[in-house]
C-alpha positions as CSV (number, residue, x, y, z in Angstrom):
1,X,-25.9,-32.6,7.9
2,X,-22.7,-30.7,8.3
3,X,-21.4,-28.1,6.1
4,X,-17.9,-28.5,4.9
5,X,-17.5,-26.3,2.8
6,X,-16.8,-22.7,3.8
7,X,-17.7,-20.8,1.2
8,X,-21.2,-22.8,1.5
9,X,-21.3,-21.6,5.4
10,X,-20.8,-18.0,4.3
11,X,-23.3,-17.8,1.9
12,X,-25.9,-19.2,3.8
13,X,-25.0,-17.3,6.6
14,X,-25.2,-14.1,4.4
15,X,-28.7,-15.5,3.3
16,X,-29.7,-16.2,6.6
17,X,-28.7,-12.3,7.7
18,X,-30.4,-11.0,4.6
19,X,-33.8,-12.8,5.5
20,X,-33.9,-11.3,8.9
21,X,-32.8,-8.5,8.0
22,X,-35.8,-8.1,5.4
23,X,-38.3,-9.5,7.7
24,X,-37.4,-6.8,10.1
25,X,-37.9,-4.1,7.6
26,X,-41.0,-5.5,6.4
27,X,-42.3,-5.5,9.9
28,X,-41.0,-2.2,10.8
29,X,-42.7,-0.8,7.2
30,X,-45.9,-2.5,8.1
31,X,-46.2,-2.1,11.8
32,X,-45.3,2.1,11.4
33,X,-45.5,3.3,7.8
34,X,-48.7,1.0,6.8
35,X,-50.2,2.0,10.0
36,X,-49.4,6.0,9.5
37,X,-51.0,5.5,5.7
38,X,-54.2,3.9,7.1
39,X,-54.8,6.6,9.5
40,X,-54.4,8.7,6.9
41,X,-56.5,7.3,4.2
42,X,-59.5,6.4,7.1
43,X,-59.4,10.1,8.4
44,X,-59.2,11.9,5.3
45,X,-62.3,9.3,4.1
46,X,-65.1,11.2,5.9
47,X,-65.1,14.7,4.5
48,X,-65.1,12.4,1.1
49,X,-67.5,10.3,2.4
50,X,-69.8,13.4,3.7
51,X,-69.8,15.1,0.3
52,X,-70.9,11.7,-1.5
53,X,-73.7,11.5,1.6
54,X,-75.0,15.4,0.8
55,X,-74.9,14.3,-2.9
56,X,-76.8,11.2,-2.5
57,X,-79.4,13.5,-0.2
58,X,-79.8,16.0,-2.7
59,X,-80.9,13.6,-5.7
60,X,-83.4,11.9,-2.9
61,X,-84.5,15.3,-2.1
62,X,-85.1,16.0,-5.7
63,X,-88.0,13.6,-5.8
64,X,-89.9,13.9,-2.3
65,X,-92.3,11.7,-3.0
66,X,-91.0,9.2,-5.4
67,X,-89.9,5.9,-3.4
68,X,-86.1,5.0,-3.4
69,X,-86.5,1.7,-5.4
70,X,-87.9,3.9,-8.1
71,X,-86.0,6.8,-8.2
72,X,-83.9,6.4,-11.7
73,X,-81.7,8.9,-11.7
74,X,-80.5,8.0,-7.7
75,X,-80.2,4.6,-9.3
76,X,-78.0,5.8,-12.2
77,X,-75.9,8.0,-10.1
78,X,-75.2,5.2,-7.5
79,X,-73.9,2.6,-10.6
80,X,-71.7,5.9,-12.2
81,X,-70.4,6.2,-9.1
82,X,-69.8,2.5,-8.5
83,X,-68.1,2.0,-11.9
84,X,-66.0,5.1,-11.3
85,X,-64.8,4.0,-8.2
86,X,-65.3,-0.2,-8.4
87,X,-67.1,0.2,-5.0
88,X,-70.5,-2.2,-4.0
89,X,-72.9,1.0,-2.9
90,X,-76.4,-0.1,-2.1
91,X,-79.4,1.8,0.1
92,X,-81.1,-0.4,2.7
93,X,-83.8,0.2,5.8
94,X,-83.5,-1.5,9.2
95,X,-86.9,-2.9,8.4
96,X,-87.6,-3.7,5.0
97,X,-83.9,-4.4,3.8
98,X,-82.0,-3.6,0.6
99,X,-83.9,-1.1,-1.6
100,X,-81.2,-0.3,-4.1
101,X,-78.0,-1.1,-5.1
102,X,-75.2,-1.2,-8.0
103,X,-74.4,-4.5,-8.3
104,X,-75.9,-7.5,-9.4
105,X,-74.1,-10.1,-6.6
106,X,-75.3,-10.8,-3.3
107,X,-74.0,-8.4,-0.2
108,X,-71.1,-10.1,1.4
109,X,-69.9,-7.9,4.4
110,X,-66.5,-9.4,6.6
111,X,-67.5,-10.6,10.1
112,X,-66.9,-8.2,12.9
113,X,-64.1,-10.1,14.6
114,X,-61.7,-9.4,11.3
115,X,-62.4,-5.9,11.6
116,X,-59.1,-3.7,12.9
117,X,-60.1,-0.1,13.5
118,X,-63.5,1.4,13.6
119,X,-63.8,5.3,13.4
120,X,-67.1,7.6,14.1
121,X,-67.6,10.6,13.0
122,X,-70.8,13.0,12.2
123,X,-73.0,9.8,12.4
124,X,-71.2,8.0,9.8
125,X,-69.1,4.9,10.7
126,X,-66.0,3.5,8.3
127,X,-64.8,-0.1,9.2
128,X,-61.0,-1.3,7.9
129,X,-61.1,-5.0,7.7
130,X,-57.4,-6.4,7.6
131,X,-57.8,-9.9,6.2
132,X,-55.0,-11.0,3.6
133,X,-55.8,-7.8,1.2
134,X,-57.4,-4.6,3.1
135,X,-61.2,-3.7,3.0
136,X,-63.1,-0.9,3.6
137,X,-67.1,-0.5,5.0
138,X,-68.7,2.9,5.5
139,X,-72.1,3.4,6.5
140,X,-73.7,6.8,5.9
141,X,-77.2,7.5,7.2
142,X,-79.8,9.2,4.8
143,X,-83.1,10.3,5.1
144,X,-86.4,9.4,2.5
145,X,-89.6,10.5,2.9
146,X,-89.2,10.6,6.5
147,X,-87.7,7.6,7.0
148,X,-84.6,7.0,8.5
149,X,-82.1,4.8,6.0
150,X,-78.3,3.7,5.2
151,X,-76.3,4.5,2.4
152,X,-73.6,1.5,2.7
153,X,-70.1,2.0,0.6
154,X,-68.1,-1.2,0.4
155,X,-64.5,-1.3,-1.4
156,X,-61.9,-4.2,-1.6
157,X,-57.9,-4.1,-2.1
158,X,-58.7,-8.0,-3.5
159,X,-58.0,-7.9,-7.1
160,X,-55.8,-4.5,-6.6
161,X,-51.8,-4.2,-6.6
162,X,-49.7,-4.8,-3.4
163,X,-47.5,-2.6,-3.0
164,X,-46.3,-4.2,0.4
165,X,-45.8,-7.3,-1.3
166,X,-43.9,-5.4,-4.1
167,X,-41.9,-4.2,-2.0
168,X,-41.2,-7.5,0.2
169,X,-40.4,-9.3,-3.1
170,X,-38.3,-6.3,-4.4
171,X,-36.3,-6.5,-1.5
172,X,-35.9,-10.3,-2.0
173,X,-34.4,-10.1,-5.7
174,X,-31.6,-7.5,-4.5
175,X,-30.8,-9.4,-1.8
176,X,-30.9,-12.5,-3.7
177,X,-28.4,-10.7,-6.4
178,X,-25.9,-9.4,-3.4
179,X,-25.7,-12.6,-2.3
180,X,-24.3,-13.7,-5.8
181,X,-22.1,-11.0,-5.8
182,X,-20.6,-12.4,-2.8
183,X,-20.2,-15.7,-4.3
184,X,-16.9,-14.8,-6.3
185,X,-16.0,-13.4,-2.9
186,X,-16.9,-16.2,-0.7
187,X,-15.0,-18.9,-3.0
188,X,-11.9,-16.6,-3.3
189,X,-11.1,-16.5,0.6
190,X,-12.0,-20.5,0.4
191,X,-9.0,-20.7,-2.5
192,X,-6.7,-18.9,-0.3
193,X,-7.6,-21.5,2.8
194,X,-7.6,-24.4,0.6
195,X,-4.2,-23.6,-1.2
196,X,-2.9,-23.0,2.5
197,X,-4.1,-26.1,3.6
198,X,-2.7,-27.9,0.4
199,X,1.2,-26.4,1.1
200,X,0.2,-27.2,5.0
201,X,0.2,-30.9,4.3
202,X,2.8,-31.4,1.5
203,X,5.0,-29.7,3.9
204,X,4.0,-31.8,6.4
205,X,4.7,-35.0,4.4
206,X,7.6,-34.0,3.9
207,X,8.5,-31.5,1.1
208,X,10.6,-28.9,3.0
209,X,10.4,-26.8,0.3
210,X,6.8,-25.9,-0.2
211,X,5.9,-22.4,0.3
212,X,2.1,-21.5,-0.3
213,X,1.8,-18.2,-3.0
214,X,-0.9,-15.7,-1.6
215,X,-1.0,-12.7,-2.8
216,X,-2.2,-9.7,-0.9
217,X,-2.5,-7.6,2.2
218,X,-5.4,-9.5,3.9
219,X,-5.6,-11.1,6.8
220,X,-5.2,-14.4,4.6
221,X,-2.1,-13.0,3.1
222,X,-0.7,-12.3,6.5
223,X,-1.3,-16.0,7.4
224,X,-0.1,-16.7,4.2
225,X,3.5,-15.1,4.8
226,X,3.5,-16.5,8.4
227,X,3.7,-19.9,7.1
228,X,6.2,-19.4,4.4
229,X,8.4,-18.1,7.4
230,X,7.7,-20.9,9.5
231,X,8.3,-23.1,6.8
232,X,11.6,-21.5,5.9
233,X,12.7,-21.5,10.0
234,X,11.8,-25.3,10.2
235,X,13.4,-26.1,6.8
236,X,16.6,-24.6,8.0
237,X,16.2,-25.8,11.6
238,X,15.7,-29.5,10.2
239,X,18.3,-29.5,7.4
240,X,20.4,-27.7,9.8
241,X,19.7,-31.6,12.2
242,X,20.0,-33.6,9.5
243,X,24.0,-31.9,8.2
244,X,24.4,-32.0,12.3
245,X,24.0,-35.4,12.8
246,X,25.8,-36.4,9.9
247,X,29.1,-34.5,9.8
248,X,29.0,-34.8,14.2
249,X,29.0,-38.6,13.2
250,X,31.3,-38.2,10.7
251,X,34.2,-36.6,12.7
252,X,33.7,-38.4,15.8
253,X,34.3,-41.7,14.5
254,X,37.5,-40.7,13.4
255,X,39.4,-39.7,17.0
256,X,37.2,-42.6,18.7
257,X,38.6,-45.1,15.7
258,X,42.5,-43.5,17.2
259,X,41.4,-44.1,20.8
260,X,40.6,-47.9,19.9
261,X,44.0,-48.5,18.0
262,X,45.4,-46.9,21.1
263,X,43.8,-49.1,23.2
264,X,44.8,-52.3,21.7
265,X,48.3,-51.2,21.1
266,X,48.3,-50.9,24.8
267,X,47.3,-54.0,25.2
268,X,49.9,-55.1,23.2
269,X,52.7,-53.9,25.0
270,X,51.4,-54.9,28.1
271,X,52.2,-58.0,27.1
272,X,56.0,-56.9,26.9
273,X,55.8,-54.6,30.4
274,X,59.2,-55.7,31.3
275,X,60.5,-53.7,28.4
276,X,62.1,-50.2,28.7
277,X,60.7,-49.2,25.0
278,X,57.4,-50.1,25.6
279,X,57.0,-48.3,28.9
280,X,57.7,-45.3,26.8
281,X,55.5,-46.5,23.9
282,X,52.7,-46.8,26.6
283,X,53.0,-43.7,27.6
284,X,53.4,-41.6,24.1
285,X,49.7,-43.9,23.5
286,X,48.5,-42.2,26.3
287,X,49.1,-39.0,25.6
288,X,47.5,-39.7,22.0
289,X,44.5,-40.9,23.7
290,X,44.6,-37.4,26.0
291,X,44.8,-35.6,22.7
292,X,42.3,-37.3,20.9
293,X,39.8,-36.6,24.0
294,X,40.8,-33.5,24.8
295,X,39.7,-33.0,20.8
296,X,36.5,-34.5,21.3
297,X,35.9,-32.6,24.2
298,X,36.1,-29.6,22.0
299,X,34.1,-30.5,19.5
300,X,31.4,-31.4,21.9
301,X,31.6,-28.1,23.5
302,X,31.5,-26.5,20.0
303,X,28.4,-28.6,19.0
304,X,26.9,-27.3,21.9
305,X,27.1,-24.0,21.3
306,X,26.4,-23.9,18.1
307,X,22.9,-26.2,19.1
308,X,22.7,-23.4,21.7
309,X,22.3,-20.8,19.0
310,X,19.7,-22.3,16.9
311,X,17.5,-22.9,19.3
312,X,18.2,-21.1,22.8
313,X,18.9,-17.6,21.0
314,X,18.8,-15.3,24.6
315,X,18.2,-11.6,24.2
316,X,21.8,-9.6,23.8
317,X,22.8,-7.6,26.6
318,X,24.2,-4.3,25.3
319,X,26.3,-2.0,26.8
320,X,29.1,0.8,25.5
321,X,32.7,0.2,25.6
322,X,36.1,1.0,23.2
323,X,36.9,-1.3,21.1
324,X,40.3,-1.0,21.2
325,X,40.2,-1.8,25.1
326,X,38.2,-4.3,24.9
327,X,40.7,-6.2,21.8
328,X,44.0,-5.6,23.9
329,X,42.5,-8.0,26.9
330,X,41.2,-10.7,24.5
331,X,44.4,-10.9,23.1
332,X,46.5,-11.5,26.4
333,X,45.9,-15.1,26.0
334,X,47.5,-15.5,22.9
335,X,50.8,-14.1,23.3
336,X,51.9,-17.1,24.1
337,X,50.8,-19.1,21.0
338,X,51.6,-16.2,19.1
339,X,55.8,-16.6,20.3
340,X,55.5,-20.1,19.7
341,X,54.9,-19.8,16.1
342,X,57.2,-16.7,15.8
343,X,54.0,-14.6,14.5
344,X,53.2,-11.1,14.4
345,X,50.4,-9.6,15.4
346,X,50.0,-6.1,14.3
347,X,46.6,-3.6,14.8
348,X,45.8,-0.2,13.1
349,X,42.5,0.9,15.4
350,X,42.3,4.2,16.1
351,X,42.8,5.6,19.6
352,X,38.9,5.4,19.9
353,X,36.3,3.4,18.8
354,X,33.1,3.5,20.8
355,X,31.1,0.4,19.6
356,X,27.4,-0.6,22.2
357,X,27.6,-4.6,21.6
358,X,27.3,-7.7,23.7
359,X,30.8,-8.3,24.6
360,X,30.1,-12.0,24.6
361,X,29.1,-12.5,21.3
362,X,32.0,-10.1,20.1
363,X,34.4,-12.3,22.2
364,X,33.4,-15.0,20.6
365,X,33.5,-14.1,17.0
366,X,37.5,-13.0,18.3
367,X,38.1,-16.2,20.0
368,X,37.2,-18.2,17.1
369,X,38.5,-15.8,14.7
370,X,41.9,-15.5,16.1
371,X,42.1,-19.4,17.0
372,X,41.2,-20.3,13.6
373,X,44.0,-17.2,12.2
374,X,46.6,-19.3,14.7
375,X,45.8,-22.9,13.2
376,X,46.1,-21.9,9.9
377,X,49.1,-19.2,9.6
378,X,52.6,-20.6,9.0
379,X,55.4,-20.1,10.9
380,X,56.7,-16.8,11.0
381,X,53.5,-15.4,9.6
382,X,51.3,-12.6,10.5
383,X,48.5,-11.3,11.6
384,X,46.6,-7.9,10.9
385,X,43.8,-6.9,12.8
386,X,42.3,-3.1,11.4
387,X,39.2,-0.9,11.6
388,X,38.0,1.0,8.8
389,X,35.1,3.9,8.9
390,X,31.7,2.7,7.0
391,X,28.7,5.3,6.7
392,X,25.3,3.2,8.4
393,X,28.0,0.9,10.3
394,X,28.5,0.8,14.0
395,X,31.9,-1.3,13.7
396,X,34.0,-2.6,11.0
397,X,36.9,-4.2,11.3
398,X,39.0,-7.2,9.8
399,X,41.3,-9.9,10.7
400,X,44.1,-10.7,7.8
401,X,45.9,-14.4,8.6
402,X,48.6,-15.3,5.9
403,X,47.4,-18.2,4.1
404,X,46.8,-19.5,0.8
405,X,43.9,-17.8,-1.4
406,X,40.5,-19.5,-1.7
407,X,38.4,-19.9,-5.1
408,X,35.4,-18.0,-4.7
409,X,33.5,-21.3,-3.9
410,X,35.5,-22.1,-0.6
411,X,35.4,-18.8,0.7
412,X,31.8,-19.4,0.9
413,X,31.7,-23.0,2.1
414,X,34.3,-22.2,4.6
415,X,31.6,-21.4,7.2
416,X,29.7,-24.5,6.6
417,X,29.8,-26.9,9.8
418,X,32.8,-29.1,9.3
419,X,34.0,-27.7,5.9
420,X,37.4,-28.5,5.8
421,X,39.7,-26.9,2.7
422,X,41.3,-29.4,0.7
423,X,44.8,-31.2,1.5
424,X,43.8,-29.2,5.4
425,X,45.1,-31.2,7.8
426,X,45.5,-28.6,10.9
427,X,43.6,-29.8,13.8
428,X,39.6,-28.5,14.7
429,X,36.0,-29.7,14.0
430,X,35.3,-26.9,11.1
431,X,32.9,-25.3,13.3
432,X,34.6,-22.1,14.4
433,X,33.4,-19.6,11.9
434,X,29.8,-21.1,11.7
435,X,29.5,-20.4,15.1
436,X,31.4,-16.9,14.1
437,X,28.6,-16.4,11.7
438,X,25.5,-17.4,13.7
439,X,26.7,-15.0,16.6
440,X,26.6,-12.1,14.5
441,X,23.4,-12.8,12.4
442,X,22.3,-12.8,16.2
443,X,23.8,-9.2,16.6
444,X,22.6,-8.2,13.0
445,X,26.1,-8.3,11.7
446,X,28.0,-10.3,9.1
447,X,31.3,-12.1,8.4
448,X,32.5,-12.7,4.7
449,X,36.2,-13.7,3.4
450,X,38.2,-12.5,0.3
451,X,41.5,-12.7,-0.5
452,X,43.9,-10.2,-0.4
453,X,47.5,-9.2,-0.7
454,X,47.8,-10.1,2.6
455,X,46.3,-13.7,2.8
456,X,43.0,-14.4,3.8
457,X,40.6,-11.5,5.2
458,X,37.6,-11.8,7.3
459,X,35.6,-8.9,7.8
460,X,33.4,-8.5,10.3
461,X,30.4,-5.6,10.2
462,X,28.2,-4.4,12.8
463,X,24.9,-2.2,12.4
């Protein structure tokens, strides 16, 4: 069965690290510090084990020629000993068998093969029997009346305390209470995901405005913020479609509607060739067709640029120039517009103003600047183009167009695609200053309008 849940995969997986973990310390305590205690205890067992054997000797030796099964005070030292101990000790000879022991129950010595170490020493021989508890066997050889014997010492770890197993279980309950701990953990990265997830698919069915709330510096949080920007570029990249494909609709049905009156008005007079007047009607609908194309034409090349912008932005390419240079050649091609209307263009720019830009954006924040400042000053207006010093700024300058002030709402809707101000009637597709405004947002700049004494003032900033 598969997990699903991911706080449920990273607990087990922190159980499943924890076991091994333990397992590997238990066989590491076992295999090197059990083993290093055992030799310990079996080495340090002889000179124990000698002492008991010259003690055991001297109470035989008290009683020369008493035999062993009858010797009371042997007897009673081997049961003192026993109970202070809780060792089985017993006497025995190879050939008649046990002849005293301390303990009522039958002998019950493990087999050799469960037997792990055997050490010698000074004729006496100590078995450790490793079986599920440990067990030890010494034999210690005595002498009676003559007669060769064995002094056996049996003790067993069966009924004892474990400490390995202490340990082992010890280990298990702090594990067992880390890996709690790390349940509030575990189900607090899985809220993050799933609340991601959630704002993931209600943006995806289409809620444009859903941005997911994590809070934090983790990598989470990081993903966290990624997708609020993404959501915020697609937002504005699709709203951005949707405003596109309804205002480009909008104003090209009106010069296509022009062309198709043209066209049946054509039709008309050429019904009536042989007419003088409509020879000249034919061509004045002509050159309303030529216009109303040539608009178009415009517009399209507008809407491509500005489709250019959002989504083929291409790295700037900087390089230092003066301003002021740069300014008189752009404005070569209006002088004659500029005589046509009888309006004056007047610049305060200092002598020099050394600005690093990309002279292709800046000439197009101009061109559509000055081209929108052409349209909408009257006759025998003017126009003020003027830089001004700002600390942190590169370049500031601003271009002043007589014309009627704005309410504070137009002068922000103004660079809206297609905004048109009320009772406007000037030619243009309303697109010149958004394009204006996404050129320098590409440059890190900005373009706001006011009104001033003058008319109306754009003002153009560049880091």
């Amino acid at each position: 069965m598969k997990i699903k849940r991911l706080y449920l995969k990273i607990l087990l997986s922190f159980f499943g690290i924890l076991f091994i973990t333990l397992a590997l310390i238990l066989i590491l305590f076992i295999t090197i510090g059990g083993r290093s205690f055992r030799n310990y205890l079996d080495k340090n067992a002889f000179p124990k084990l000698q002492i008991f054997q010259e003690i055991v000797q001297e109470k035989i030796d008290d009683h020369p020629s008493l035999p062993i099964e009858q010797n009371s005070d042997l007897k009673k030292q081997l049961e003192t000993f026993s109970n202070l101990f809780d060792i089985k000790i017993w006497i025995s000879d190879p050939e008649k068998g046990i002849l005293m022991k301390s303990f009522t129950e039958s002998v019950n010595i493990p087999p050799k093969g469960f037997h792990r170490q055997i050490y010698h020493q000074n004729g006496i021989t100590l078995y450790h029997f490793i079986r599920k508890w440990a067990q030890y066997y010494a034999i210690v050889p005595i002498k009676a009346r003559g007669t060769e014997l064995r002094l056996h010492l049996y003790y067993s770890t069966q009924h004892q305390d474990r400490p390995k197993a202490l340990f082992f279980f010890g280990i298990l309950i702090i594990g067992g209470v880390v890996a709690l701990l790390t349940i509030p953990l575990a189900r607090r990265i899985t809220q993050q995901v799933n609340l991601l997830n959630l704002s993931a698919l209600e943006f995806a069915n289409g809620n444009l405005s859903c941005r997911t709330n994590i809070k934090g510096y983790d990598e989470i949080a990081k993903l966290g913020h990624s997708f609020n920007f993404m959501a915020d570029k697609l937002e504005k990249l699709i709203q951005g479609n949707k405003d596109l494909t309804a205002n480009v609709s909008h104003e090209l049905r009106s010069p296509l509607t022009r062309i198709r009156v043209s066209k049946e008005l054509i039709i008309d007079k050429l019904d009536r060739l042989d007419q003088e007047r409509a020879r000249t009607d034919i061509h004045r609908y002509i050159q309303n067709m030529e216009a109303d194309i040539q608009s178009l034409d415009t517009l399209i090349d507008q809407i491509l640029k500005l489709s250019k912008i959002d989504y083929q932005e291409s790295p700037l390419s900087l390089e230092s120039f003066d301003f002021k240079d740069f300014l008189t050649g752009e404005l070569k091609q209006y002088h004659s517009r500029l005589r046509q209307k009888n309006i004056r263009l007047e610049q305060d720019i200092p002598a020099q103003v050394r600005v690093r830009q990309d002279k292709s954006v800046l000439k197009s924040v101009l061109s559509n600047l000055l081209d929108n400042a052409l349209k909408y000053t009257p006759e025998n207006g003017k126009i003020l183009i003027c830089t001004q010093p700002v600390p942190g700024k590169e370049l500031v300058f601003t271009v002043t167009n007589s014309f009627f002030s704005l309410d504070d709402k137009e002068l922000e809707m103004i660079f809206n695609p297609f905004y048109r101000t009320l009772g406007n009637t000037a030619p243009g597709s309303g697109l010149g200053l958004t394009i204006a405004r996404k050129q320098l947002k590409r440059s890190k700049g900005q373009i706001t309008a006011r009104n001033t004494r003058g008319g109306l003032t754009f003002e153009i900033s560049l880091s």
